[in-house]
C-alpha positions as CSV (number, residue, x, y, z in Angstrom):
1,X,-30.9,68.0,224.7
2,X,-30.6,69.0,220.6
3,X,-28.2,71.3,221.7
4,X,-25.7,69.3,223.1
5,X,-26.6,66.6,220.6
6,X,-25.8,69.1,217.4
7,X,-22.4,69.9,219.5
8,X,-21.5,66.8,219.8
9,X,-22.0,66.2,216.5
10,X,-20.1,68.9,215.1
11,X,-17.0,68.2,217.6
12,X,-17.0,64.2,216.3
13,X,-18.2,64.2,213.1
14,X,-15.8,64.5,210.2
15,X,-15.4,68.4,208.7
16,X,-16.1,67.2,205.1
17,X,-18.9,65.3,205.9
18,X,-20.4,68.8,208.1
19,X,-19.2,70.9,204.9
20,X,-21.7,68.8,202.5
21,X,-24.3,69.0,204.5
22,X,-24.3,72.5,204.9
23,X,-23.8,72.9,201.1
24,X,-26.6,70.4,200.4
25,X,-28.8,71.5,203.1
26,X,-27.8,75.3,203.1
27,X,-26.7,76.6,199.6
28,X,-28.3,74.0,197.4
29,X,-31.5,74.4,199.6
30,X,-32.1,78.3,199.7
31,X,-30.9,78.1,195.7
32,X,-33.8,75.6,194.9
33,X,-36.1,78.0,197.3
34,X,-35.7,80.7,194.8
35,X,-35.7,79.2,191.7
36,X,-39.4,77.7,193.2
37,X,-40.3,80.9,194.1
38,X,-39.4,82.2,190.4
39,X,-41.7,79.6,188.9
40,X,-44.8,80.8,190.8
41,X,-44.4,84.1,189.6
């Protein structure tokens, strides 16, 4: 079922709206992972 699901949202959904949430979600996310990871040490 969440395949088909993320499938059909990625066929329907509009491509700027996919590209920010993968630079929101994906860049933005793994950037503030890091710098998180900084501050511990």
């Amino acid at each position: 079922m969440l395949p088909q699901l993320i499938l059909r949202t990625l066929r329907t959904a509009d491509p700027k709206c996919i590209g920010k949430f993968l630079w929101n979600f994906g860049v933005k996310g793994m950037l503030s992972v890091e710098r998180f990871k900084a501050r511990l040490r």
